[in-house]
RODONU-305268 format. One record per residue (C-alpha): x, y, z. Coordinates in pm, whole numbers, padded with zeros to 5 digits, always signed. Example, Ala and Ser with C-alpha at 12.3 -4.5 7.8 and 13.67 -1.06 7.14 Angstrom:
# residues 2
+01230-00450+00780/+01367-00106+00714/
This chain:
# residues 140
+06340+22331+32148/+06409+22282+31765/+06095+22218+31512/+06109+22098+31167/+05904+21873+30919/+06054+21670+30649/+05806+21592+30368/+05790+21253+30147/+05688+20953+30245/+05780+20793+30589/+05987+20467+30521/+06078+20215+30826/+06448+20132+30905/+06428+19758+30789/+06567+19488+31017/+06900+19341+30930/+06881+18998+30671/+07108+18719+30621/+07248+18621+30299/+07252+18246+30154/+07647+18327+30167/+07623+18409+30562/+07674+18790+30597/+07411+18999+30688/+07260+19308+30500/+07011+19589+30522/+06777+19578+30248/+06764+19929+30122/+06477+20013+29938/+06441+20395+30012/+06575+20396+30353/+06834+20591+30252/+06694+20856+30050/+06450+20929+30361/+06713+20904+30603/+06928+21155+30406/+06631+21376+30348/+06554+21399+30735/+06958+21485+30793/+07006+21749+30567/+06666+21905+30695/+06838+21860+31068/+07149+22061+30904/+06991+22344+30795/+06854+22418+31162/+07221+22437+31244/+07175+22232+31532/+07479+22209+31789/+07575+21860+31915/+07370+21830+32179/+07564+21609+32491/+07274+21535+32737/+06934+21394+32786/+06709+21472+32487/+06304+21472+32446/+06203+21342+32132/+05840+21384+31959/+05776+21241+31640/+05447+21278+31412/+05428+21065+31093/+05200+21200+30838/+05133+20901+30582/+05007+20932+30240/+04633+20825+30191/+04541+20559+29919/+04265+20665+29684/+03997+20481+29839/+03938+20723+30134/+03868+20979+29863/+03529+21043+29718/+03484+21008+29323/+03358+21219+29044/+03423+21616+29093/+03441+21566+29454/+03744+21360+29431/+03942+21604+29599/+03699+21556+29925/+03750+21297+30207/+03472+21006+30280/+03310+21053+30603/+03413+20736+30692/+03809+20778+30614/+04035+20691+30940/+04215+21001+31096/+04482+20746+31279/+04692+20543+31064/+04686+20171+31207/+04879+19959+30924/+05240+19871+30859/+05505+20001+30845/+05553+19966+31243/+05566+20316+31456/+05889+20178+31581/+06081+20185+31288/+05952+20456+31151/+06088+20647+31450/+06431+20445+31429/+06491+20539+31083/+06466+20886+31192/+06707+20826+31498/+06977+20699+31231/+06911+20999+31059/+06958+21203+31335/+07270+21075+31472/+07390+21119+31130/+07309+21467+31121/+07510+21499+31443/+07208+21653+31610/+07358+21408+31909/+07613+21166+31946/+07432+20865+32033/+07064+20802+31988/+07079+20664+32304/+07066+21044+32471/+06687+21005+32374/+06538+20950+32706/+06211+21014+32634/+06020+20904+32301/+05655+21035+32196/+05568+20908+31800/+05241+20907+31634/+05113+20804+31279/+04802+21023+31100/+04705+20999+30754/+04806+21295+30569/+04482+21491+30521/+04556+21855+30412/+04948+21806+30454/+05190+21663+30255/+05306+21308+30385/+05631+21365+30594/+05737+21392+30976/+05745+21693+31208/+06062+21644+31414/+06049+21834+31715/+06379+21804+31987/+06427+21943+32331/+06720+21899+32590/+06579+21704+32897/+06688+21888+33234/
């Protein structure tokens, strides 16, 4: 089992567009920064290719907006009423794609279609920097 967490903020693999001229394109605002952070981060573990079935858990820490802080001195201090779970776009599913790419990339695997199994979540950041803990196991 391999562990890491990448920290900046989560970006979504965006679908593929058309163009007026009739190719197609992936829009690539940040994707690719995020995607290269999470690969060199899978590098440094010195992963081997893994060739079989592979367990993957994702958890998405995203950054909060300033309104689930309190004001004055105690801006520092969450409101009561701020959400734990983080319920808005961008989707869970490709947040956990973009990392996939990344992966694959990384040659952690050859295909992300070795990933049998799939467990993602999405918190607000609280006392963490926004990011993603990665974690990977081979599936027996």
């Amino acid at each position: 089992m391999i562990t890491f967490q990448v920290q900046g903020n989560p970006v979504a693999q965006p679908r593929p567009r058309r163009s007026v001229r009739g190719g197609v394109y992936t829009p690539a605002k940040g994707i690719k920064a995020w995607r290269t952070r999470i690969a060199i981060a899978a590098r440094q573990h010195k992963i081997k290719t893994i060739q079989g079935p592979i367990i993957l858990n994702l958890m998405f820490f995203m950054p909060r907006p300033k309104s689930h802080f309190r004001t004055g001195r105690h801006a520092a201090v969450l409101k009561d009423s701020s959400p734990l779970r983080h319920i808005q776009t961008p989707d869970i599913d490709n947040l956990a794609k973009a990392v996939m790419d990344a992966l694959s990339k990384a040659q952690v695997w050859g295909d992300d279609s070795q990933v049998t199994v799939l467990n993602s979540a999405k918190y607000w950041a609280t006392k963490r920097e926004p990011g993603v803990k990665i974690t990977i196991t081979e599936a027996t």
